[in-house]
Each structure stands twice: as structure tokens, then as C-alpha cells.
N, C-alpha and C positions, 0 to 999 in steps of 0.2 A: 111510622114517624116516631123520634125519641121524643120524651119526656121535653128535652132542652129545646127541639125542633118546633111543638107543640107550642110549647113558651113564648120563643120569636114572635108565632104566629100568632097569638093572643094578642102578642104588646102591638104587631103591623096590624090586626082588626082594629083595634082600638084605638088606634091613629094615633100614637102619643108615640113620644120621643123615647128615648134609655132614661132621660135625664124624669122626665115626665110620670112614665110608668116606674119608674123608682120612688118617686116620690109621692105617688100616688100611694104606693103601697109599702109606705115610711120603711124602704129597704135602700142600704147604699148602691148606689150606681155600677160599682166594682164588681160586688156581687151578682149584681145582674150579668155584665159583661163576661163573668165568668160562666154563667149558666150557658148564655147563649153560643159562647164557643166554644162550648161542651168541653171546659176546663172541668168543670167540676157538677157535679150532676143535681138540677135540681130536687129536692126531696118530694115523694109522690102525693105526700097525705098535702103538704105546702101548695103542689100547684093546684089540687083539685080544689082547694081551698078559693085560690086566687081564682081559679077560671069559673066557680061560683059565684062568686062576688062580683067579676063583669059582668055575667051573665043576668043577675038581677039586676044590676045597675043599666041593664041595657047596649051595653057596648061591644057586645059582642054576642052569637050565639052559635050554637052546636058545634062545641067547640067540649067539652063536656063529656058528650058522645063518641068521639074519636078519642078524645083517652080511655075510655070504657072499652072501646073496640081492639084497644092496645093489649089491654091487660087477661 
């Protein structure tokens, strides 16, 4: 699973919209849209970041681990 694929899959666990998980994560919407259709590639150190941060917040889990198993 790429990096962008992975991403998708965080924002669908986390039940939130494009518009939602952008602004969640005071990032523009565009940007997002770009990652997720693997325009442009999210950065690695960024998503582990992000997929930390659901993860404590509860919204998600082991989620973390498969990018670990990516790499």
C-alpha cells in the first residue's frame, strides 16, 4: 500500500470528509486531493505524523503499523 493509499485510508477510518480531514488538519483541501490521487506524493515524516495524531485522538488504529511494515 503507497504512502497516498494509506492516507485515503486514515481519512475513510476516520469518517470525515476531504473537506473535514483538511481542516482538521488546518491543511488545504487541494492538497489533500492531490495526495490522494497520487498527484503528488505525500511526505513520509508528514503522514506518520498525521497518523499519530488520529491514533491518540482515538480515530483511528493500527494504521501506524502498516506504514512500518511498508518501509
Amino acid at each position: 500500500m503507497t504512502h497516498n493509499e494509506l492516507l485515503k485510508l486514515a481519512r475513510k477510518k476516520s469518517g470525515m470528509s476531504q473537506s473535514e480531514f483538511a481542516g482538521y488538519f488546518q491543511m488545504p483541501k487541494k492538497t489533500l486531493q492531490h495526495w490522494e490521487l497520487s498527484e503528488r506524493k505525500v511526505p513520509d515524516y508528514l503522514l506518520r505524523l498525521m497518523l499519530y495524531k488520529l491514533e491518540m485522538e482515538g480515530l483511528v488504529s493500527g494504521l501506524q503499523e502498516m506504514m512500518d511494515q511498508e518501509d
